[in-house]
FIKE-450745 format. One line per field, with one value per residue (C-alpha): z, y, x; residue number from 0. Coordinates in Angstrom, 2 decimals, padded with zeros to 5 digits. Example, Ala and Ser with C-alpha at 12.3 -4.5 7.8 and 13.67 -1.06 7.14 Angstrom:
BEGIN
pz	007.80 / 007.14 .
py	-004.50 / -001.06 .
px	012.30 / 013.67 .
pos	0 / 1 .
END
This chain:
BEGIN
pz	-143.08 / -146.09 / -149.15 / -150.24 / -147.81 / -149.47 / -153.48 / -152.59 / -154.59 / -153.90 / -155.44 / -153.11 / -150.19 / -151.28 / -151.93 / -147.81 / -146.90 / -148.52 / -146.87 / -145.00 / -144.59 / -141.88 / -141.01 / -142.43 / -142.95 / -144.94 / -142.79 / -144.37 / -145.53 / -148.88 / -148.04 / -145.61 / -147.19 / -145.55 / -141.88 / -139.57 / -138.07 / -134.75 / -135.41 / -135.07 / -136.86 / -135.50 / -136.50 / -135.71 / -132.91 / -130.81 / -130.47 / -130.97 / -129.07 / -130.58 / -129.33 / -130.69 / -128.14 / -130.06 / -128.76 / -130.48 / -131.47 / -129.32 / -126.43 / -128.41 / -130.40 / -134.19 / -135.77 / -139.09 / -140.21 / -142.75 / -144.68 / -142.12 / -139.06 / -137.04 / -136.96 / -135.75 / -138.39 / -141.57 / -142.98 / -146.51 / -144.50 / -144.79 / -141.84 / -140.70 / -138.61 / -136.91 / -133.98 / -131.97 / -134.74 / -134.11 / -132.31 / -129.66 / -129.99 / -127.35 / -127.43 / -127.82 / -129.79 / -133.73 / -136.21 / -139.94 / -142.34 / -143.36 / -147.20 / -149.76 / -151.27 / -148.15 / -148.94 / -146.47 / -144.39 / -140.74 / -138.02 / -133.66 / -131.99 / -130.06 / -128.70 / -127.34 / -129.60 / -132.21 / -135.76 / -138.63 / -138.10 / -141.04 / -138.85 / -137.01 / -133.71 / -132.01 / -128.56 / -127.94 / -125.93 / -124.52 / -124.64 / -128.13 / -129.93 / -131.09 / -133.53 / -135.21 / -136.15 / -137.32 / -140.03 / -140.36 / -141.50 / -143.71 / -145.48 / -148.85 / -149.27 / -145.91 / -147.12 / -150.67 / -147.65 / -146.03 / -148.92 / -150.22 / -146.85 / -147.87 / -149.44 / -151.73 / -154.75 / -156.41 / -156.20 / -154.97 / -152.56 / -150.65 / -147.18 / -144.58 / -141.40 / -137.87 / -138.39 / -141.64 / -140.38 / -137.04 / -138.97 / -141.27 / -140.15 / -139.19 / -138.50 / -134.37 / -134.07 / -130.51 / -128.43 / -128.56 / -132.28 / -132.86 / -130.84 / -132.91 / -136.58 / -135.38 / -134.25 / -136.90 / -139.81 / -137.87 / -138.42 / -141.90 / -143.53 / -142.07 / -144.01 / -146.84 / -146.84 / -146.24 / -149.94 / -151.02 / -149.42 / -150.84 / -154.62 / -153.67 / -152.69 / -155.95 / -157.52 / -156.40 / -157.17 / -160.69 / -160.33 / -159.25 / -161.63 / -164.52 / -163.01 / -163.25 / -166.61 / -167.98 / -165.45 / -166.66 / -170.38 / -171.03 / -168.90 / -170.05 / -173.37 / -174.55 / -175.41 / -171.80 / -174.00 / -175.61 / -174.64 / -171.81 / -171.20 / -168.53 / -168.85 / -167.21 / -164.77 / -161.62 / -161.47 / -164.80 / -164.34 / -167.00 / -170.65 / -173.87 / -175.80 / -178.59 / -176.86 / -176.23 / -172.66 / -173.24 / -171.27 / -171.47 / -172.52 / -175.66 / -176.79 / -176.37 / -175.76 / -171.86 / -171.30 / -174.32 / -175.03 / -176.89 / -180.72 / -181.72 / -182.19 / -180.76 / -180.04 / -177.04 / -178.40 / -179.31 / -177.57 / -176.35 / -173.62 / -170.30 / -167.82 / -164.34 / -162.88 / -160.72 / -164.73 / -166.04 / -165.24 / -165.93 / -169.85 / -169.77 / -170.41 / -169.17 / -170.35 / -171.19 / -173.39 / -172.05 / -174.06 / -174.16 / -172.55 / -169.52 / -168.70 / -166.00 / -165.79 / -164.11 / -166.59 / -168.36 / -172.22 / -174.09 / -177.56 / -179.03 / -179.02 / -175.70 / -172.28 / -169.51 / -166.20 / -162.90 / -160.71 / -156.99 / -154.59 / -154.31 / -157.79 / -159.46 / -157.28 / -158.63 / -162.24 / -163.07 / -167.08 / -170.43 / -174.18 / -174.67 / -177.14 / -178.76 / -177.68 / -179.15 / -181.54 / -180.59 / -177.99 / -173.85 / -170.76 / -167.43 / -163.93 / -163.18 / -161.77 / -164.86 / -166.64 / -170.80 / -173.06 / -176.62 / -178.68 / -182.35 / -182.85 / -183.11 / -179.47 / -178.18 / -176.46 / -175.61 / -173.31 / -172.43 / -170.69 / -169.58 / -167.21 / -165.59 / -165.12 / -160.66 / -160.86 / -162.47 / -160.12 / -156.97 / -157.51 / -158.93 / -155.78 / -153.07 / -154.90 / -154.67 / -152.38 / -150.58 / -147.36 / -146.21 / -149.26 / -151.79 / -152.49 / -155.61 / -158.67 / -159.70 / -163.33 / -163.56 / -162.31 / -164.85 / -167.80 / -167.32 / -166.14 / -168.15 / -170.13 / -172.14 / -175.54 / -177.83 / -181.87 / -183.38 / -184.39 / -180.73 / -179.31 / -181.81 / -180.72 / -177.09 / -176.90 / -179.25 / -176.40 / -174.02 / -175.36 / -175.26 / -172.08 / -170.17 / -171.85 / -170.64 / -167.15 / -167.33 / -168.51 / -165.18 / -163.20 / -165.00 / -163.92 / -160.31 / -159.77 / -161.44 / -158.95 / -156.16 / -157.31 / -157.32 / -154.24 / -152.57 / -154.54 / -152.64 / -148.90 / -149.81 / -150.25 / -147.55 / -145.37 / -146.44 / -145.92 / -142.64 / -140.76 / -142.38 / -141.58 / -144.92 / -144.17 / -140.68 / -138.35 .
py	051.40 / 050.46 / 051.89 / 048.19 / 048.10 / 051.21 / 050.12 / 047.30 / 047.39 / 047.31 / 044.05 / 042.77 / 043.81 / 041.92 / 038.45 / 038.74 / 039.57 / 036.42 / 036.09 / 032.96 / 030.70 / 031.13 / 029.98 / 033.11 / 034.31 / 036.48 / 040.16 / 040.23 / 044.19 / 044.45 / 047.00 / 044.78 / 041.05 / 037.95 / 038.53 / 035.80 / 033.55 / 034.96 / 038.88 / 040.82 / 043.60 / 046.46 / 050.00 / 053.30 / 054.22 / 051.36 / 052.61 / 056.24 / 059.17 / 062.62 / 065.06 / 068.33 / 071.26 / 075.02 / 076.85 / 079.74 / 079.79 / 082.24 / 080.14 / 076.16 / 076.38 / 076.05 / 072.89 / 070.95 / 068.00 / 065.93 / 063.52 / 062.98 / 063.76 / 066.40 / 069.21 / 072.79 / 074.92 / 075.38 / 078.54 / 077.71 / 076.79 / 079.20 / 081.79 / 083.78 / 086.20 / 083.74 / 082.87 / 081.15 / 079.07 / 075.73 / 072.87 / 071.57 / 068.46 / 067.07 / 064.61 / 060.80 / 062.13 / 060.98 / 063.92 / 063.16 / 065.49 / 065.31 / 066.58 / 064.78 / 067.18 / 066.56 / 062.65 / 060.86 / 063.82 / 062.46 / 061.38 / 060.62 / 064.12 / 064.80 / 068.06 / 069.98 / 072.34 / 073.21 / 072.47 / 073.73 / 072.29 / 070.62 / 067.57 / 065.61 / 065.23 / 061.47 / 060.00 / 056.28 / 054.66 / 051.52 / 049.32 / 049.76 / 050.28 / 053.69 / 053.64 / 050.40 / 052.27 / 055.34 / 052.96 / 051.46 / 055.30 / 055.44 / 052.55 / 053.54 / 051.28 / 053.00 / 056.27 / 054.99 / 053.44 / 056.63 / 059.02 / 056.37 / 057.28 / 061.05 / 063.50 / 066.46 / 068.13 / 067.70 / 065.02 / 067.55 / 068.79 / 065.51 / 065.68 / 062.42 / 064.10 / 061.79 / 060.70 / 058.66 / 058.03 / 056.17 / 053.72 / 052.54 / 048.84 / 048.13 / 044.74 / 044.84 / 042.01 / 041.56 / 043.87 / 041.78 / 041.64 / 045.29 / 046.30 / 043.85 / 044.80 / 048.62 / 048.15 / 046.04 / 048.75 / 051.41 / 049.85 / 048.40 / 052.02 / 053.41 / 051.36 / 051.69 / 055.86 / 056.04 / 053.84 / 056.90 / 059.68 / 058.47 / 058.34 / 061.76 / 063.22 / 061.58 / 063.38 / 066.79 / 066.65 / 066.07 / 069.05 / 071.13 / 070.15 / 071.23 / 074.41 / 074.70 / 073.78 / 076.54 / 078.85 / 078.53 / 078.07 / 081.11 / 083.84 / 082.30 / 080.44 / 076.97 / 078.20 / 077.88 / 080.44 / 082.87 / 086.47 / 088.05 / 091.84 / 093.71 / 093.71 / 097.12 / 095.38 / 094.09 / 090.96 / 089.73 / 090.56 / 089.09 / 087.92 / 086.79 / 090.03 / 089.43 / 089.02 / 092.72 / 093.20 / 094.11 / 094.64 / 091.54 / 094.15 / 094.72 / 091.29 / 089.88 / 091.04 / 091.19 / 090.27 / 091.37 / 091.80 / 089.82 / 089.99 / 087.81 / 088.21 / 085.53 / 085.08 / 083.64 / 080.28 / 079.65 / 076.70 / 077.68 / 075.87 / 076.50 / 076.46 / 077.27 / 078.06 / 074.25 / 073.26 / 075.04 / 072.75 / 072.80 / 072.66 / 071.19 / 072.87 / 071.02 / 072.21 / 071.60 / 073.59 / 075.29 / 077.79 / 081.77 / 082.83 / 080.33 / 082.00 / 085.05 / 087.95 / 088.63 / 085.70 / 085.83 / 085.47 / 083.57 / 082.21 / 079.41 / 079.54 / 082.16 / 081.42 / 080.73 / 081.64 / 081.72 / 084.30 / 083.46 / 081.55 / 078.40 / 077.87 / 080.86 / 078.92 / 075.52 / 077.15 / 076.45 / 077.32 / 076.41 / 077.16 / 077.39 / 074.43 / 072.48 / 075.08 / 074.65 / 077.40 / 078.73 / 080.61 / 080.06 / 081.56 / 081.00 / 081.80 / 085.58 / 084.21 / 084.31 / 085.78 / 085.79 / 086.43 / 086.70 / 086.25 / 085.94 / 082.03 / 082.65 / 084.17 / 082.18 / 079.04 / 080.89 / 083.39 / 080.12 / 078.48 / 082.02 / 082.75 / 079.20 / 080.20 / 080.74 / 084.31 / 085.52 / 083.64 / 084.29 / 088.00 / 087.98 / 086.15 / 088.94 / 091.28 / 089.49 / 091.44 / 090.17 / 088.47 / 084.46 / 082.00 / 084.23 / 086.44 / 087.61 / 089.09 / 092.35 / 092.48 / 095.79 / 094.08 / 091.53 / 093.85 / 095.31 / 092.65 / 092.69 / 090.00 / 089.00 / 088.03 / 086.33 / 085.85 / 083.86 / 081.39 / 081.09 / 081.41 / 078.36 / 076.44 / 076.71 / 075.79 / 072.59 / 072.06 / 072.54 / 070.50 / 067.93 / 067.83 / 068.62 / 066.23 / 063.68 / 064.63 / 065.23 / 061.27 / 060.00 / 062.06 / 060.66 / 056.94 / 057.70 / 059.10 / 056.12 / 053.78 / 056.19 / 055.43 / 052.39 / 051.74 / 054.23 / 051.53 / 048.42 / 050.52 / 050.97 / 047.14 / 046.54 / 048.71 / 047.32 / 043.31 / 043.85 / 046.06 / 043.55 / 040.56 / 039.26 / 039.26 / 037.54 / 039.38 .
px	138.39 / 141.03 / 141.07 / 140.51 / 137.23 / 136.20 / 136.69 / 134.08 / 131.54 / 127.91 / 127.24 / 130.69 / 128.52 / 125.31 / 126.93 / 128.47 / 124.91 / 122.53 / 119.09 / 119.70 / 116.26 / 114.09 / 110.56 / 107.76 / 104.44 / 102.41 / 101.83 / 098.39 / 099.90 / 101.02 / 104.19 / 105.59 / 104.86 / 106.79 / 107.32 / 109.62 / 106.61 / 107.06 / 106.70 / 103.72 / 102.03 / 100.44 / 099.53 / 101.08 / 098.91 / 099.90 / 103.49 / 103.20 / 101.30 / 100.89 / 102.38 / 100.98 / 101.84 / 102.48 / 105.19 / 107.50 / 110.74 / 111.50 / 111.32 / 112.28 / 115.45 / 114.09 / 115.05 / 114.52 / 113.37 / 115.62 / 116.15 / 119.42 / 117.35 / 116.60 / 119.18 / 119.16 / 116.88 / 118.71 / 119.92 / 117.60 / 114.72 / 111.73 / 111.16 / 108.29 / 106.89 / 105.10 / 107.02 / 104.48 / 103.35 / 105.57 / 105.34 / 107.44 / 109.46 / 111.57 / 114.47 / 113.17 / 110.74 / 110.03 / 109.23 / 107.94 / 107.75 / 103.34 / 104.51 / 105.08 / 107.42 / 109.80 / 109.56 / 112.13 / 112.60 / 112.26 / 113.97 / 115.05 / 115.29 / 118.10 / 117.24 / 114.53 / 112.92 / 110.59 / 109.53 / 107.49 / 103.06 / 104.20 / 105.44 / 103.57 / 105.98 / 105.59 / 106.37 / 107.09 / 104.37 / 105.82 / 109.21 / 110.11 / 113.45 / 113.30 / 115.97 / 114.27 / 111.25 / 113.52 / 115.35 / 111.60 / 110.08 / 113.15 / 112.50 / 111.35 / 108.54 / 107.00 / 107.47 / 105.33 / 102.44 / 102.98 / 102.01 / 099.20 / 097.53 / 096.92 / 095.11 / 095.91 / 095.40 / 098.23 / 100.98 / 103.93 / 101.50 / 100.39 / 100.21 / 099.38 / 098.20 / 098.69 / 094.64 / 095.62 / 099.57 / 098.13 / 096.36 / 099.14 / 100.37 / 104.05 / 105.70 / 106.43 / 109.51 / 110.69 / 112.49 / 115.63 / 115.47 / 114.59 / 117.65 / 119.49 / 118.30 / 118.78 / 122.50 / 123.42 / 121.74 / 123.88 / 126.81 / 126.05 / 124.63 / 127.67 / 129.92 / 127.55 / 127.47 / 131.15 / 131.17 / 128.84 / 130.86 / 134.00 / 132.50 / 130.92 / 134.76 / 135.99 / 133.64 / 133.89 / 137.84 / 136.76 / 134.19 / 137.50 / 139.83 / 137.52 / 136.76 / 140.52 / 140.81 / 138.25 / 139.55 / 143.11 / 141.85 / 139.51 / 142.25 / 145.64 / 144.73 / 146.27 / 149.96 / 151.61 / 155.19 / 153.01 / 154.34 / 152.49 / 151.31 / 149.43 / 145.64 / 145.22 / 142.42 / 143.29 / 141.37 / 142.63 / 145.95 / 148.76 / 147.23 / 148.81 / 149.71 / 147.45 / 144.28 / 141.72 / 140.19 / 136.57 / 133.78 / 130.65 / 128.41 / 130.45 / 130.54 / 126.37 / 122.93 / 122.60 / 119.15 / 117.74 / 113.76 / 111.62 / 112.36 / 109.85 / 106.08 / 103.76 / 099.84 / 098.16 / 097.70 / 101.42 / 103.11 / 106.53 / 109.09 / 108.93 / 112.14 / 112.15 / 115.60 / 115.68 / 115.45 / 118.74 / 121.64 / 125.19 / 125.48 / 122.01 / 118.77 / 115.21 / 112.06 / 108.55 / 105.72 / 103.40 / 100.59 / 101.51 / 098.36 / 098.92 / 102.07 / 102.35 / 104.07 / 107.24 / 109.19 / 112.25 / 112.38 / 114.91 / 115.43 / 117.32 / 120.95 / 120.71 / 123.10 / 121.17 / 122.49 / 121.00 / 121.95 / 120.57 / 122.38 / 122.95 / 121.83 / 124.58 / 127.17 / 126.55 / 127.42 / 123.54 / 124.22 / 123.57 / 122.76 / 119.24 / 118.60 / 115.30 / 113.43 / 109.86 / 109.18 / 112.77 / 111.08 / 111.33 / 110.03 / 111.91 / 112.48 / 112.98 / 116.12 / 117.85 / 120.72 / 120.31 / 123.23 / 122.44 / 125.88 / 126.95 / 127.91 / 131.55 / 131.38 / 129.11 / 130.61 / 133.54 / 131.50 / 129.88 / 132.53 / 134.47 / 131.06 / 132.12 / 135.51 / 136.07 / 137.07 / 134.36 / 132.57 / 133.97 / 133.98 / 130.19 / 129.49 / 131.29 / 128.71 / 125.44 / 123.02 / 119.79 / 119.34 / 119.14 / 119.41 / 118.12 / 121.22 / 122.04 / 124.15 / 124.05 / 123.09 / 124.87 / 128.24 / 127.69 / 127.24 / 130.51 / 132.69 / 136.03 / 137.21 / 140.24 / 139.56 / 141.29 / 141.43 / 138.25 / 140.73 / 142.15 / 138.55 / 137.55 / 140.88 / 139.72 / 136.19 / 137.58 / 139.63 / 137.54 / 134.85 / 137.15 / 138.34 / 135.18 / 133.47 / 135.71 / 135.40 / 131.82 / 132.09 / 133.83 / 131.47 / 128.89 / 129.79 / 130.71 / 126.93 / 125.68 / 128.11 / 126.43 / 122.41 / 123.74 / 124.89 / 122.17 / 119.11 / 121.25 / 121.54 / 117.35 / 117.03 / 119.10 / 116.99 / 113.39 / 114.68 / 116.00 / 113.14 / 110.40 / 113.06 / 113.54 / 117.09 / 118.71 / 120.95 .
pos	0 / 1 / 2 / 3 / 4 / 5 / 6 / 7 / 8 / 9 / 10 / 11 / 12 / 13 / 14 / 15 / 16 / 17 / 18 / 19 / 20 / 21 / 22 / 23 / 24 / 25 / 26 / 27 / 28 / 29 / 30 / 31 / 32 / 33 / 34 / 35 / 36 / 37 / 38 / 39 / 40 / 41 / 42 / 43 / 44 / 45 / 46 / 47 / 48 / 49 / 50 / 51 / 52 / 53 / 54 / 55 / 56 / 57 / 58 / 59 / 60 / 61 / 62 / 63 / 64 / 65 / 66 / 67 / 68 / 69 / 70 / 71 / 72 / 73 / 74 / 75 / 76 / 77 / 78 / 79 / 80 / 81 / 82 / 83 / 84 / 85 / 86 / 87 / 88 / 89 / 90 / 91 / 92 / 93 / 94 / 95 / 96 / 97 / 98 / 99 / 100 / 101 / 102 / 103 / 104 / 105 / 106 / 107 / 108 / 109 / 110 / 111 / 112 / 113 / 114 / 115 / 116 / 117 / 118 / 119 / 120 / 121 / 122 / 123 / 124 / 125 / 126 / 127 / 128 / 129 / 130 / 131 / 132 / 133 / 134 / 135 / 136 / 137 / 138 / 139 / 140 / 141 / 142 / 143 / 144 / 145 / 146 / 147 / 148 / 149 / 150 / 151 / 152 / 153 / 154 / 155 / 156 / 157 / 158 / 159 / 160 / 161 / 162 / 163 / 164 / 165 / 166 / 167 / 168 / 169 / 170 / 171 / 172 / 173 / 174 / 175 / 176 / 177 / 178 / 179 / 180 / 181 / 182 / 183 / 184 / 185 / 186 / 187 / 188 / 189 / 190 / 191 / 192 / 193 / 194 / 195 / 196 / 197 / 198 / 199 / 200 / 201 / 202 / 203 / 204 / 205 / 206 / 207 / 208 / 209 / 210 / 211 / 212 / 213 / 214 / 215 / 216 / 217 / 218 / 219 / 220 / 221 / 222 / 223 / 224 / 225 / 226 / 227 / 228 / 229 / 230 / 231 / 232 / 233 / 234 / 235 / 236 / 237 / 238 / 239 / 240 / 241 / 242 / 243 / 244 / 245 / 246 / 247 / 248 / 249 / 250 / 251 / 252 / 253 / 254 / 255 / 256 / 257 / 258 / 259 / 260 / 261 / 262 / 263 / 264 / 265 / 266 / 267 / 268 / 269 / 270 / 271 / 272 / 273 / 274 / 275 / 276 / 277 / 278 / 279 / 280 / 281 / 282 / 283 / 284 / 285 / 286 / 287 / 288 / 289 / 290 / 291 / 292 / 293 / 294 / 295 / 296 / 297 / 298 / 299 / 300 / 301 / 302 / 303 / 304 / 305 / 306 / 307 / 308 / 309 / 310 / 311 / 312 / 313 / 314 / 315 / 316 / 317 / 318 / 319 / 320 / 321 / 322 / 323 / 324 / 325 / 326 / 327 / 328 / 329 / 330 / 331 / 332 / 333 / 334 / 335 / 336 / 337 / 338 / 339 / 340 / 341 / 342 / 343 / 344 / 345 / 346 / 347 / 348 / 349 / 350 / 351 / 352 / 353 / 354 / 355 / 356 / 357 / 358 / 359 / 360 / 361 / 362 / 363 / 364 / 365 / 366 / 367 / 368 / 369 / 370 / 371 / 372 / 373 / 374 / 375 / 376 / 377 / 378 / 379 / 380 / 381 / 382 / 383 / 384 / 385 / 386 / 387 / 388 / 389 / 390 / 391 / 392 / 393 / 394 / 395 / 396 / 397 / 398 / 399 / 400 / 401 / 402 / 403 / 404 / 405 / 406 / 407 / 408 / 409 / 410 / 411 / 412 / 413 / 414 / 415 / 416 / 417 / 418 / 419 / 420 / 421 / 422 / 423 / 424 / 425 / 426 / 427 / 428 / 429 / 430 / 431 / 432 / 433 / 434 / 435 / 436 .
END
C-alpha cells in the first residue's frame, strides 16, 4: 500500500463505501434493525453447540482469548495451580470471553488447546461461514446485546453464561453472502488497521523522541559548549562542570509518612496505580474509614511513580494535583517523592529520563508480570544536578517542548478513535447488511 493509500483519511474511506439501496425489512430485534428482505434471523443455538469438555493444561496447550483472537496464553494472563481446571477448545471452534470486563475479547481458534471456564467454547452446527459470525461477535452493538443478556453484581463484573448467550438473535444471510461480507471485511479492516498501525508507529516515534529530549536535557543540560568533567559514577558519565552528583535520597522525601492528621469521616482522593498516568493524575474521593490497609499515602504537590511492570515502563508518573483535602491514598504500587518546589519538576522529568529507567528496570525482582523496583535502588540512585537557575531554565524548556509533542500525540490518537469508531460502523452495517458488497 502507498504512502498516499495510507494518508487517507477515514472520512476518504466512507465516501468510496456509500450504502447503495436495496430492498429491507425490519429484524423484529432492536440490535440488528433493517435486514436485506431475503435474510433470516435466528438465535445462537441454531448455529452453535457447546462444547464444554475440562481438560488441563498439562495435556492442551494454554491459550487466550482476545480481543485479536485466540493466541497462545499470554505472559500477563493469570496462572494457577489448577491445571485441570480448563476447557478444551479445538480449531474451528468460537471462544467468547463470558466477562464483561474482557468486552470484545473473542475469536476463530486455530489451534487445539485450552482456555480459562471463563469462555464459553462453541462449535459450528451446520453450513455456516465461520468467519462471518466472528466479525458478527465483534461487532460492537452485539457485544452491548451480549452483556444486556447477563447477570452480575456489579457492572465490571457481568458475566453472560451460554444459557442466556444461546438465546440472543442474529441475522442468518445466505451462505454465498456470508462468505462474501466475511472476505470483503477481511480485506477492508485490513486496510483500515494498517491506517491505525501507521498513526500508532507515528506515534511511538514521537513517544521516543521526547524520551530523548528529557534524557539528553536532565544529564547534559541545554548549553550543547559548556565545559565538561567526570561525574565519578559510571552510569552518568561526562556532566557540565558546574553541576553536583547527588544521591535522590538527598534531594526529596522518599516515601515519606503521613504528616497530616485526619478522622474517619474525612473525604480524601483515591488513586489506584491504572489511575496515575504520564504527567496526569486521575482520582476520585472516597471516606477515610472506607479505605484498607496496605495503601500508599500522598499529598498534594507529591511525584507519583509506579514501580511494577508494565506500568513503571510506560513512565506511569505525575505530580499529585487537586487532591481533595490535599490528601490521597493509592495503589501499594507506588513510588512518592516529596520535594521542595524549586526541585520538584526537575526530579519530575529526570525519573522519565531512559537511563534511569533502563537501569531501574535490570533491577526489578519478582516473577511473571508483576516485577518490580527496588525502593532501595531508587533511594540512592545518583544524579547530576544543576544550579536552581539552570534547573528552572530546563523544566521551562522542557515544558515547552513536551508539551508540544504531547500536542501531536494528542491529535494522532484522536485520528486513531477516529478511524477505530468508522472500522466499528463499518463492521455493524455490513454483518446486519445495511451496507452492499
Amino acid at each position: 500500500m502507498s504512502n498516499e493509500q495510507l494518508a487517507m483519511s477515514n472520512e476518504q474511506i466512507a465516501i468510496s463505501n456509500e450504502p447503495q439501496t436495496r430492498q429491507m425489512k425490519d429484524s423484529g430485534v432492536e440490535w440488528i434493525g433493517e435486514i436485506p428482505a431475503q435474510w433470516d434471523v435466528s438465535t445462537i443455538n441454531s448455529l452453535y453447540t457447546l462444547r464444554n469438555q475440562k481438560v488441563s493444561d498439562r495435556d492442551y496447550t494454554p491459550l487466550s482469548v482476545t480481543m485479536k483472537g485466540i493466541v497462545p496464553q499470554l505472559e500477563t494472563a493469570a496462572k494457577t495451580d489448577a491445571h485441570d481446571d480448563r476447557k478444551l477448545v479445538k480449531k474451528g471452534d468460537f471462544a467468547i470471553n463470558s466477562r464483561s470486563d474482557r468486552r470484545g475479547s473473542c475469536g476463530i481458534s486455530n489451534y487445539d488447546g485450552s482456555v480459562s471456564l471463563i469462555n464459553t467454547v462453541l462449535t459450528p452446527r451446520g453450513e455456516m461461514h465461520p468467519v462471518y459470525y466472528n466479525w458478527l461477535f465483534h461487532s460492537a452493538r452485539f457485544a452491548d446485546e451480549f452483556y444486556r443478556w447477563g447477570h452480575g453484581i456489579v457492572d465490571d463484573l457481568w458475566t453472560t453464561r451460554w444459557q442466556e448467550m444461546r438465546n440472543i438473535t442474529i441475522p442468518v444471510p445466505e451462505y454465498a453472502v456470508q462468505q462474501i461480507i466475511a472476505d470483503h471485511l477481511d480485506r477492508k479492516c485490513t486496510q483500515i488497521d494498517t491506517l491505525i498501525a501507521n498513526q500508532q508507529q507515528q506515534i511511538e516515534k514521537l513517544k521516543a523522541y521526547k524520551q530523548s529530549v528529557i534524557t539528553e536535557t536532565v544529564t547534559k543540560g541545554l548549553d550543547p559548549d559548556v565545559a565538561m568533567k567526570d561525574s565519578g559514577v559510571e552510569w552518568i558519565g561526562e556532566i557540565p562542570e558546574h553541576w553536583e552528583v547527588v544521591r535522590i535520597k538527598n534531594i526529596c522525601s522518599f516515601n515519606p509518612s503521613s504528616r497530616k492528621t485526619y478522622s474517619d469521616s474525612d473525604i480524601v482522593s483515591y488513586a489506584p496505580m491504572e489511575c496515575v498516568r504520564t504527567g496526569q493524575l486521575l482520582h476520585k474521593e472516597i471516606q477515610i474509614k472506607n479505605i484498607s490497609s496496605g495503601l500508599t499515602y500522598f499529598e498534594e504537590n507529591d511525584i507519583i511513580m509506579a514501580k511494577v511492570t508494565p506500568c513503571f515502563e510506560n513512565g506511569n508518573i505525575a505530580i499529585a494535583t487537586e487532591l481533595t483535602n490535599g490528601i490521597a491514598f493509592g495503589s501499594s504500587e507506588l513510588f512518592v517523592f516529596r520535594a521542595r518546589s524549586e526541585i520538584r519538576h526537575f526530579l519530575f522529568y529526570f525519573l522519565q529520563n531512559d537511563v534511569f529507567k533502563n537501569y531501574a528496570a535490570a533491577t526489578m525482582t519478582g516473577t511473571g508480570g508483576l516485577k518490580r523496583v527496588s525502593p532501595g535502588f531508587v533511594n540512592n540512585f545518583h544524579l547530576a544536578l544543576p544550579s536552581k537557575d539552570e534547573r528552572n531554565q530546563i523544566v521551562e524548556y522542557l515544558n515547552e517542548k513536551c508539551g508540544q509533542i504531547d500536542r501531536l500525540i494528542a491529535i494522532k490518537q484522536q485520528k486513531i478513535e477516529r478511524i477505530q469508531q468508522y472500522k466499528k460502523s463499518v463492521i455493524y452495517e455490513y454483518v446486519t447488511g445495511k451496507r452492499e458488497v
